[in-house]
N, C-alpha and C positions, 0 to 999 in steps of 0.2 A: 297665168303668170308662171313664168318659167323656174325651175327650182335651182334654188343655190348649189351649186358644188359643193362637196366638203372634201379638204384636206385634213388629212387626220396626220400630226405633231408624235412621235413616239419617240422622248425626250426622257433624259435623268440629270438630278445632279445630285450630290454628296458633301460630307466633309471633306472628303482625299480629292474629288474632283472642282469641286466649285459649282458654281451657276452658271458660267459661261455658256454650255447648250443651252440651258433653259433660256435664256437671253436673249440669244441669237436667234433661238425661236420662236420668239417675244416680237423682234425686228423683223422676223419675216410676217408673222401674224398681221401685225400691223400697216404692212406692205402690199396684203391680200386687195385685190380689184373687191368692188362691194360687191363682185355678181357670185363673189364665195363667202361660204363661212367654215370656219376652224373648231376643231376639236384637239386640246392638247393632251397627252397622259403620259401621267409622271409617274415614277418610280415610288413606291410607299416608305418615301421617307417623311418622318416629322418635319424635318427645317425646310423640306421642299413643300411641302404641304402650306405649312406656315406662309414662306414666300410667296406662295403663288393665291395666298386667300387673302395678301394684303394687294393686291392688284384689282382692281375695276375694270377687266377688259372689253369688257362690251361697251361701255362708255367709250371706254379709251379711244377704241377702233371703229367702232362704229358699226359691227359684224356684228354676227351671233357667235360667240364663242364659248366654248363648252370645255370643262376641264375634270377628267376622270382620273383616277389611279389604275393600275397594272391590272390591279388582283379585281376591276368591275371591269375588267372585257369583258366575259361572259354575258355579260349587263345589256352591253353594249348593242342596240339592236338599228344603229340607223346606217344608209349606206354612208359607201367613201370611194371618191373617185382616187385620190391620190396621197400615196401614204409617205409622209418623210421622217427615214427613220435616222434621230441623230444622237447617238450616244455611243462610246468607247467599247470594243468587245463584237466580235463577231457575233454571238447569239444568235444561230443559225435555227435555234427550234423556236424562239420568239417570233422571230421572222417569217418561218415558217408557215405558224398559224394565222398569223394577221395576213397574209396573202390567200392561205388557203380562206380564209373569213372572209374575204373582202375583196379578191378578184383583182385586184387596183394596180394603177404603177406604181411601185415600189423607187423612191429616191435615197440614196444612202448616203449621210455625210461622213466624213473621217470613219471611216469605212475603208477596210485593206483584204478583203476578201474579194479577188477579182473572177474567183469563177463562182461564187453562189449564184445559184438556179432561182432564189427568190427577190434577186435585186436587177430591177432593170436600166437604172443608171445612177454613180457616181459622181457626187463631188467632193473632193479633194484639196486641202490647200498644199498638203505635200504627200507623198508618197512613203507609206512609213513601211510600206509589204516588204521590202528587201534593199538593199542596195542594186538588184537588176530591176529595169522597167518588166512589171507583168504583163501579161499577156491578158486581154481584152475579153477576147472572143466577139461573144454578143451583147454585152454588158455596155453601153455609149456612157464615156468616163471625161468627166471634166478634173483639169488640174489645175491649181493656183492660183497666188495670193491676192489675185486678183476675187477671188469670191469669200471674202475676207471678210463677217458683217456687223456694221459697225450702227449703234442706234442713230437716228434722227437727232435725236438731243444735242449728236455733238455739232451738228454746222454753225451752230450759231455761232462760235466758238474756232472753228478754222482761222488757220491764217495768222492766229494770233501769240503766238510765238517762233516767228520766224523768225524776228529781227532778236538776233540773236548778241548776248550782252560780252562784251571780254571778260567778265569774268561771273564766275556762275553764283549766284543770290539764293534761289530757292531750287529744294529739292522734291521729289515728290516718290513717295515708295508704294507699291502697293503691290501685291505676289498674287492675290486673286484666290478666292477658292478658300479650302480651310487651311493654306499654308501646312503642308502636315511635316513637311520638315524644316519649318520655322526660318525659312530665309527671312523673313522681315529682319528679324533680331541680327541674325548674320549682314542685312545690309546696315541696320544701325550701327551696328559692332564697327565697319570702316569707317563711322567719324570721331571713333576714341583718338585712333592714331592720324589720319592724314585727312581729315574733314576740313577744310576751310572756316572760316565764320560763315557759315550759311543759316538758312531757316530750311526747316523738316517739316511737311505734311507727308503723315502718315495714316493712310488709309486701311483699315481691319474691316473684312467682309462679315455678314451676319455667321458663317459656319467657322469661324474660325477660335478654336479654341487657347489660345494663347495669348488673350490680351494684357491680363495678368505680367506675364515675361516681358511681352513688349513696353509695356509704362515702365518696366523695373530695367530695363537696357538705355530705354528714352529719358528716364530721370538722371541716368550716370553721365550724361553728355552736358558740353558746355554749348552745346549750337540750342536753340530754341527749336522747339519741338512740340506740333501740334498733332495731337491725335484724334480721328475722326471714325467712328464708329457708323459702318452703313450710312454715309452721306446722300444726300439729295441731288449734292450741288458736285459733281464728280468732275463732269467736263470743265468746269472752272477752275477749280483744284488745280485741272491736269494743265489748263491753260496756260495761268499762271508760272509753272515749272520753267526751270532754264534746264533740268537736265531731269532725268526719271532712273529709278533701279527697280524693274518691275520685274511680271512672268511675262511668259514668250505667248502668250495665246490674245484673246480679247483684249485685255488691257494694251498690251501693248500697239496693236492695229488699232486700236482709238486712240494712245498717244502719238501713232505715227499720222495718222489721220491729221493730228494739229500741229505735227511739226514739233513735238517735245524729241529729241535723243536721247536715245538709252540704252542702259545696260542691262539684258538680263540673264534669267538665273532662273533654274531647271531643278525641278523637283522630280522625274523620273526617267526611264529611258528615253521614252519616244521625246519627251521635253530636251532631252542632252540633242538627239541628233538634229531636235527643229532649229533650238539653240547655234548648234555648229553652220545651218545653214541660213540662216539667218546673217550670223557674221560673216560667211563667203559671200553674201549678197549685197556687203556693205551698209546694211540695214541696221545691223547694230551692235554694240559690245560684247560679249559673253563673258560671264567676271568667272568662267568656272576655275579656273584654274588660279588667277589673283584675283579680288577683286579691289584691290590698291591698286595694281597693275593699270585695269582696267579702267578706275577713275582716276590716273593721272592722264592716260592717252582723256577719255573726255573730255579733260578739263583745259585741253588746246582750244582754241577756237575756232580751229583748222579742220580740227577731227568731227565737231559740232557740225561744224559747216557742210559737210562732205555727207554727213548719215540723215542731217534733212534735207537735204538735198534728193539722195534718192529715196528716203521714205514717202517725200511728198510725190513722187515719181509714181509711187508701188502703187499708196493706197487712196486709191478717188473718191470712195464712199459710195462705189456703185455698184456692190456685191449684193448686195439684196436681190439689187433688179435682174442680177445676172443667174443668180439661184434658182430664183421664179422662171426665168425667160429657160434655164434649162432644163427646169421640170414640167415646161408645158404652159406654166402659168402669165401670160402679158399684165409684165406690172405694170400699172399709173408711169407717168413719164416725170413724174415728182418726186421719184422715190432719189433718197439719197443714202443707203443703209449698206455699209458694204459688205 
């Protein structure tokens, strides 16, 4: 019997970051051919710990999947064909070791170190290294939004806010991650003054420490206001929306996925410049500078019209297969996860 592969996941998330990598490597997990199995390992956080011990994944997937913390590499004693490493920060002496250990290819996501010696390919949805393109070398680099990975959960659910209303009913808010500079509040704050009679679903991630504030901005309002702590039912939520004020990363690539428009809104640098390009791409609002501004242009139906338009353009939901298909691995031809 011939032995499984093992891709080995070297993943984090945070309050300041989110769960979004963890996530996205959740969707690729899940995306694995059965002739491999997975090993993920997280960073030693509590809420990451937590999240990932409320998860069945071996049921889920149908693999052998294995999930270690940082500080049990040492532990670690079985091989790895191919190692993907996705988390923020170059971390060149992490990297280091897990190739010197393990011999393997090396895949790096959001990743902007174009000459390390321990990565042998790149993917990218944008280019955060400089304002010039870098320089390659030997390093085979994928770029763009095209490998964008978005779960399975949401197809069922495509398609279904396209037909888009004159005028806008529901909202949908959600910044992803721990929020740590509390945009939630900053976008409820825009329906004090120029909110229409709408309805608010507003979504708070498990790291997010400010729920407290946000009920206390959502009780000031006269629009209706639902708050939804770590929901099940996500892709429905987002379905439902006629318009979103979300963050620029995951969340958003699965509202664009269903065709919601939106506006968003950048909690650090690299978020301001993905932000900026995002809006030159027509893809979406960026309220940085008003965000009145920003939802009166949405609230044409004209402007709606034109950002689903090409967001259903961008995002296919076939980023998964395109990850795997660049790191060697031929996914299932079912996969839909972009």
């Amino acid at each position: 019997m011939l032995r499984k592969k093992n891709v080995l996941f070297k993943v984090m998330g945070s309050t300041e970051m989110g769960l979004g990598h963890i996530n996205r490597c959740l969707t690729l997990v899940r995306s694995l051919p059965k002739s491999w199995r997975a090993t993920i390992m997280v960073n030693n956080d509590p809420l990451v710990e937590q999240f990932l011990g409320n998860i069945d994944l071996s049921s889920d997937t149908g693999l052998g999947v294995e999930v270690l913390l940082e500080s049990q590499i040492d532990c670690y004693k079985s091989s790895v064909d191919l190692l993907i490493f996705d988390q923020l920060g170059k971390n060149r002496s992490l990297l280091k070791a897990l190739k010197e250990e393990f011999n393997c290819v090396v895949v790096a996501m959001d990743y902007f170190d174009y000459e390390s010696e321990e990565v042998d390919i790149v993917i990218n949805l944008f280019n955060q290294a400089s304002e010039d393109s870098p320089s390659y070398g030997r390093i085979k680099c994928y770029e763009g939004l095209q490998f964008s990975i978005i779960s399975q959960q949401f197809e069922a659910f495509k398609n279904k806010s396209i037909h888009l209303k004159e005028n806008i009913q529901q909202v949908f808010i959600l910044m992803g991650g721990g929020d740590a500079e509390m945009k939630t509040c900053e976008a409820l704050e825009l329906f004090k003054e120029v909110g229409p009679e709408v309805s608010i679903d507003v979504v708070i991630g498990p790291l997010c420490p400010h729920e407290g504030a946000i009920r206390l901005v959502a009780a000031q309002l006269s629009q209706t206001v639902e708050i939804y702590k770590s929901p099940n039912n996500i892709p429905e939520l987002m379905a439902k929306a006629d318009v979103a004020i979300s963050g620029c990363a995951t969340t958003f690539f699965e509202l664009s996925f269903l065709g919601v428009p939106a506006i968003v809104l950048s909690q650090n640098m690299l978020e301001n410049r993905f932000c900026h390009f995002l809006e030159s791409q027509g893809l979406a609002l960026y309220g940085k500078e008003s965000l009145q501004s920003s939802w009166r242009k949405i609230a044409r139906l004209e402007q709606r019209q034109d950002l689903v338009k090409t967001q259903m353009e961008t995002f296919d939901g076939q980023g998964a297969r395109r990850v795997l298909d660049a790191a060697g691995i031929p996914a299932p031809t079912n996969i839909i996860a972009a």
